[in-house]
C-alpha positions as CSV (number, residue, x, y, z in Angstrom):
1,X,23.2,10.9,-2.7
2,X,22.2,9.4,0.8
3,X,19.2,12.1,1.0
4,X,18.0,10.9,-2.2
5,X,17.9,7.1,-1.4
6,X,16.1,7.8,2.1
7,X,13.9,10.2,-0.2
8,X,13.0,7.4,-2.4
9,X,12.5,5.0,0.4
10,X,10.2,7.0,2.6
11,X,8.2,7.9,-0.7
12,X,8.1,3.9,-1.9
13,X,6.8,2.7,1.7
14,X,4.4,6.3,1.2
15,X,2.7,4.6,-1.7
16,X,2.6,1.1,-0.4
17,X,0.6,2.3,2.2
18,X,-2.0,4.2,0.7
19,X,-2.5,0.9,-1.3
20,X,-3.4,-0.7,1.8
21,X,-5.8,1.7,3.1
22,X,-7.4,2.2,-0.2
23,X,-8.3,-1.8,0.0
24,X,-10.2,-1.2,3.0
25,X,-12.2,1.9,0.9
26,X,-15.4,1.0,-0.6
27,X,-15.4,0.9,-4.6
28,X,-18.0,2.8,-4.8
29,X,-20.6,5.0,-2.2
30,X,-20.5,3.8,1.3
31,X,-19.6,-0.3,2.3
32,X,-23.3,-2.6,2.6
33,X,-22.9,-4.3,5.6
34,X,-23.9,-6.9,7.2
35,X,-26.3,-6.7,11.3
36,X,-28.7,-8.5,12.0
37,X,-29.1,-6.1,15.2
38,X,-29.3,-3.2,12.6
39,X,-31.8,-5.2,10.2
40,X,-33.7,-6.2,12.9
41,X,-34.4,-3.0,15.4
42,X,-33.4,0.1,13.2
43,X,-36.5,2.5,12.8
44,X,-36.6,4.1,9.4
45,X,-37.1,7.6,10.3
46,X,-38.2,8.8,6.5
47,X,-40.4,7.8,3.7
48,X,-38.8,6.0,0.4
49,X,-39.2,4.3,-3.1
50,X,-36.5,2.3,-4.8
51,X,-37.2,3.2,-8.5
52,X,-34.8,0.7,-9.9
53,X,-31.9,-1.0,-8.7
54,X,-28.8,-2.5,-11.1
55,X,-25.2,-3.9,-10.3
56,X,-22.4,-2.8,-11.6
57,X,-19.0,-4.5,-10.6
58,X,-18.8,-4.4,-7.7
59,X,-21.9,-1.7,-6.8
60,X,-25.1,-1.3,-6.6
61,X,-26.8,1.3,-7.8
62,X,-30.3,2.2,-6.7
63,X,-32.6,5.2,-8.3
64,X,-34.9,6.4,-5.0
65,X,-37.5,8.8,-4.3
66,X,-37.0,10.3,-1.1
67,X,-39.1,12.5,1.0
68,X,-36.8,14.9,3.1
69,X,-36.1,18.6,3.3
70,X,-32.6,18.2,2.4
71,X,-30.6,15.4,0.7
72,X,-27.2,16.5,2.2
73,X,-28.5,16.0,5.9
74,X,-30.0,12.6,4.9
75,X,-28.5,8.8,6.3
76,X,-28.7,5.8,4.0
77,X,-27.5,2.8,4.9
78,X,-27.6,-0.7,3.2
79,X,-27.8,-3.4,5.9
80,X,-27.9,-6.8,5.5
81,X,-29.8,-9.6,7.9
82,X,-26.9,-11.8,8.8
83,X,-28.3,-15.4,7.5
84,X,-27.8,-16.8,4.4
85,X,-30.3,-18.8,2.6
86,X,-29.1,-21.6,0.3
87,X,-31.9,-23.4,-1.7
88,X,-29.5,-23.7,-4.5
89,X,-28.8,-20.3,-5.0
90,X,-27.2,-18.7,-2.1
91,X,-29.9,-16.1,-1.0
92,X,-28.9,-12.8,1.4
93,X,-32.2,-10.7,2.2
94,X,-31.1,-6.7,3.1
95,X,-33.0,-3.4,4.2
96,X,-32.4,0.1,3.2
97,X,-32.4,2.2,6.3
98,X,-33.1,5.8,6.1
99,X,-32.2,8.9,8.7
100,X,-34.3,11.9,7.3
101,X,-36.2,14.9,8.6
102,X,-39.3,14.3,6.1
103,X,-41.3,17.3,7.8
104,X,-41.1,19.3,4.6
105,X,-42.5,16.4,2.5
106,X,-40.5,17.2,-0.9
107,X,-39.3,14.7,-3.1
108,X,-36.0,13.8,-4.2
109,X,-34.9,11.1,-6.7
110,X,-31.3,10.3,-6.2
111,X,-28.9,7.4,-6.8
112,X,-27.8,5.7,-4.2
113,X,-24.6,3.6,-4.7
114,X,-23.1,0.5,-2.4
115,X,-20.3,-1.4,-2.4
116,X,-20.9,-5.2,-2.1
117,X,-18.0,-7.0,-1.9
118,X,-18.7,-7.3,2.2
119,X,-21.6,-9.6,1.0
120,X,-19.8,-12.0,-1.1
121,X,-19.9,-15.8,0.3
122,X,-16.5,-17.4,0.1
123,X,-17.9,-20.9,-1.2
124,X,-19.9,-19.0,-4.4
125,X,-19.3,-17.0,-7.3
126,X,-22.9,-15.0,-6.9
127,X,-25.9,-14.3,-4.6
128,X,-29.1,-13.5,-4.7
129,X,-29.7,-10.0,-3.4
130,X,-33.4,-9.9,-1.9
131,X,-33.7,-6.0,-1.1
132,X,-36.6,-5.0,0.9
133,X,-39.7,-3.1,-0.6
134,X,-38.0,-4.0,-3.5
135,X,-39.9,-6.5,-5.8
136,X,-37.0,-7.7,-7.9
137,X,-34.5,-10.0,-6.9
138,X,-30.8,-9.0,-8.2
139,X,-28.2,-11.4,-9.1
140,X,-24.3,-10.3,-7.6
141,X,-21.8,-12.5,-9.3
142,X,-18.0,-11.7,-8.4
């Protein structure tokens, strides 16, 4: 009977925390996230097209056209600039950064998928996503 409560116990706390780490998992894809270093200095090393882009919960989902020789050895990132704009709306401006070997030059059209919630501004209920190369701005409300 002993076994069989220490069983339980060890199983219980087991559960508990996986619940914790799986907090600090994105929803969806990889995490956005914000550097203004990154935003500022990275070198795309690739050529892209963002087709569309939507939200969805908590994610955004982006349709792009990539040029690279193989989509499995290919880097995407989802940076944001660090500074917040507020001209009523709360305004965050991001950059796609791409890691690519485009020497073959073939086109691929993937979705690309990010988790937001490391964007959210604890005084608001939404911002303004401003994605560059992107001509639509996209509302995130949470």
């Amino acid at each position: 009977m002993r076994s069989i409560k220490i069983l339980s116990l060890v199983s219980l706390l087991f559960f508990i925390g996986c619940d914790e780490r799986q907090a600090d998992l994105p929803v969806c894809g990889k995490f956005a996230f914000v550097s203004s270093d990154q935003f500022d200095n990275a070198i795309n090393r690739g050529d892209f097209f963002i087709q569309s882009a939507r939200i969805e919960d908590d994610c955004l989902l982006m349709s792009v056209r990539i040029g690279t020789c193989d989509i499995n050895d290919t880097e995407v990132e989802l940076v944001d600039s660090g500074s917040v704009t507020n001209s009523g709306e709360h305004h965050r401006t991001l950059r796609l950064l791409l890691d690519t070997d485009d020497s073959c030059n073939v086109d691929e059209i993937v979705t690309l998928s990010f988790d937001l919630r490391p964007l959210r501004i604890t005084e608001a209920q939404e911002v303004i996503l401003n994605i560059q190369t992107f001509g639509e701005a996209i509302t995130y409300t949470y």
